[in-house]
C-alpha positions, -999 to 999 in steps of 0.1 A, spaced: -18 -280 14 -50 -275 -2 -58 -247 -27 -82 -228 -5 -53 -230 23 -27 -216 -3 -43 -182 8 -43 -185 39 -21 -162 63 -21 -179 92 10 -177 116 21 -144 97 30 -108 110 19 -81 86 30 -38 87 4 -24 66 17 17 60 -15 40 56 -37 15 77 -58 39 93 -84 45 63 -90 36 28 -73 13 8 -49 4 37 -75 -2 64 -90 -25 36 -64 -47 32 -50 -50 74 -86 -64 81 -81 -87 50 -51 -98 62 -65 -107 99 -96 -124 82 -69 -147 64 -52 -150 98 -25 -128 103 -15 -106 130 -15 -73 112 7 -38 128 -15 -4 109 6 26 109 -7 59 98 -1 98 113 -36 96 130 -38 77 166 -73 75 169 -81 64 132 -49 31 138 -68 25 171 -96 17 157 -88 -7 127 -67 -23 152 -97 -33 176 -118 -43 144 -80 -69 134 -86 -79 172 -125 -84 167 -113 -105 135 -96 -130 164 -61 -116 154 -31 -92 172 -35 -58 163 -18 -31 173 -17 7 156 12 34 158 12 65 148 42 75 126 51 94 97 64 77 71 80 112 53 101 111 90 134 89 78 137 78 118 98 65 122 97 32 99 129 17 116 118 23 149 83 7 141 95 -23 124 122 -28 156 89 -28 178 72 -52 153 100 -77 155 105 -74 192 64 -74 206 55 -99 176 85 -117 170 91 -115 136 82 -100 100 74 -116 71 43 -88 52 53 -52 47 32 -36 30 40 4 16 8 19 6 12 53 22 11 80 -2 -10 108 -23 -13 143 -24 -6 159 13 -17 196 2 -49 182 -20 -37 205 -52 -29 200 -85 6 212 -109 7 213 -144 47 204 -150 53 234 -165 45 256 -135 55 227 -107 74 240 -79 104 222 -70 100 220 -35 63 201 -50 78 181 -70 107 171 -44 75 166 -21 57 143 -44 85 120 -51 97 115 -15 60 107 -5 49 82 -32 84 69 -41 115 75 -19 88 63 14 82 32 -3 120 22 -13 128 27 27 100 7 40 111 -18 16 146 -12 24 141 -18 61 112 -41 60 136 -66 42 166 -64 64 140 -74 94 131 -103 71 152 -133 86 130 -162 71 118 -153 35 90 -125 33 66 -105 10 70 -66 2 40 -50 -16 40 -18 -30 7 2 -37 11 22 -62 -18 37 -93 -26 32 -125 -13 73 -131 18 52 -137 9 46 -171 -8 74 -186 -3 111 -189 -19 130 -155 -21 162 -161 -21 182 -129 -3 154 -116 30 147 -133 51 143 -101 26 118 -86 26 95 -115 64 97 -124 68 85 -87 44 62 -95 64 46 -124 94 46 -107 83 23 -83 77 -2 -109 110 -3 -116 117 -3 -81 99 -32 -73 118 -54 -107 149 -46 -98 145 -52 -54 126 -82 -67 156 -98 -84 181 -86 -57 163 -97 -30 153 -132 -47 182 -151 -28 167 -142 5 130 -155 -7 117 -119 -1 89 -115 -28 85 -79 -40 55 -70 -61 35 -38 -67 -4 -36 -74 -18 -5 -92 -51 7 -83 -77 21 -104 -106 53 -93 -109 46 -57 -131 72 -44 -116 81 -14 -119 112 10 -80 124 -8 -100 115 -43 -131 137 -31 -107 165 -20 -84 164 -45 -108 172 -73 -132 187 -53 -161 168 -58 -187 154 -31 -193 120 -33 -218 113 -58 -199 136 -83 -164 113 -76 -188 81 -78 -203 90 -110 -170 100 -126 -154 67 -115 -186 48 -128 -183 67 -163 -144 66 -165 -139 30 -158 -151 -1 -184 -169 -23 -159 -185 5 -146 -182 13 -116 -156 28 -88 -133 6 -69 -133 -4 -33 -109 -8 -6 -117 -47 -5 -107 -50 -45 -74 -40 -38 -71 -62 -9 -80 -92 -24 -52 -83 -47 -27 -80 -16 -36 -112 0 -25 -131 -28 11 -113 -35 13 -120 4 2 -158 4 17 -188 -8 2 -189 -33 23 -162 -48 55 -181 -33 66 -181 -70 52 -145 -81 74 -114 -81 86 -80 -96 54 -80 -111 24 -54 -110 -9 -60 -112 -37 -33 -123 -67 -34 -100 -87 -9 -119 -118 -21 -134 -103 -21 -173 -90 14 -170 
């Protein structure tokens, strides 16, 4: 096997959690361009619909359900359709997350019912699509868990969302070793300013206000994009990265 074809996806069935926009659309039609057949789940119909014509358009399956991943019922019963229509799993992907009411808590003042909120969303989701996504893994696989770079630094207004955040890297170590026998990969890649509509609205900024303070806040200048991030993803899910795992990797422009 070449190099080039160490990146390649081909023959491959990929669940890619959040798909419908952003960061997770990005990386399902990354996936299909490198060959894989690539499942996009995410609460809206119409918004999974349509990256899962643009996977078709790409020569590749798609297909998009609509689930929420905060309902403990809706992940197994999507990856038991994966594995039956597709035949098999071997990507999973957990990148659904954020901030569902768009506001801010200072830890001090943080409701509990917020917190409790925050860390089943951007933690406890991720651990049971890992969970499940592994125990539909008969033949080795690759878990990758989106996380941020709020995992490293103090976030004020934003405590809960970047404790959840470094709890998955521990997460991802420790399901890494455990599920090492089984040649499941897990691995988690931390994203930098993305300015996304949940960015926009979550700091209330239009778009050239969130471009500007991406541009100024990060050391190469300039805001991320979906297709950084993917690029990222294609190689923890390639062989390439056959050997790679319990690692993260910040995709953040030298933030």
């Amino acid at each position: 096997m070449g190099m080039h074809e160490r990146f390649r996806l081909d023959g491959k069935v990929a669940v890619v959690t959040g798909g419908g926009r952003g960061i997770g659309k990005g990386i399902a039609l990354a996936f299909a361009e490198c060959g894989a057949d690539v499942v996009v789940v995410a609460r809206r119909q119409a918004d999974v619909d349509e990256v899962a014509s643009e996977i078709q358009q790409r020569g590749q399956r798609g297909l998009g359900i609509s689930a929420d991943v905060l309902d403990w019922d809706a992940i197994p019963a999507v990856l038991d359709r994966v594995v039956k229509e597709f035949g098999h799993l071997d990507i999973m992907v957990n990148n659904a997350g954020g901030n569902l009411d768009r506001k801010t808590y200072p830890l001090p003042e943080i409701p509990i019912e917020k917190w409790d909120e925050q860390i089943a969303l951007n933690m406890k989701t991720k651990f049971w699509g890992a969970q499940q996504a592994a125990k539909r893994m008969t033949n080795g696989g690759r878990i990758i868990n989106i996380i941020s770079v709020a995992a490293h630094n103090a976030s004020l207004g934003f405590g809960a969302y970047s404790s959840a955040n470094n709890g998955m890297i521990a997460f991802t170590r420790t399901m890494a070793v455990e599920l090492a026998p089984k040649k499941i990969t897990v691995n988690c890649i931390a994203p930098g300013i993305i300015v996304t509509d949940m960015f926009k609205e979550t700091l209330n900024m239009t778009e050239e206000q969130a471009l500007k303070m991406a541009a100024d806040a990060t050391p190469l200048g300039r805001t991320g994009y979906p297709e950084d991030v993917a690029a990222a993803a294609v190689f923890f899910a390639s062989p390439a990265a056959e050997w790679t795992t319990g690692q993260f990797l910040d995709v953040a422009g030298g933030r």
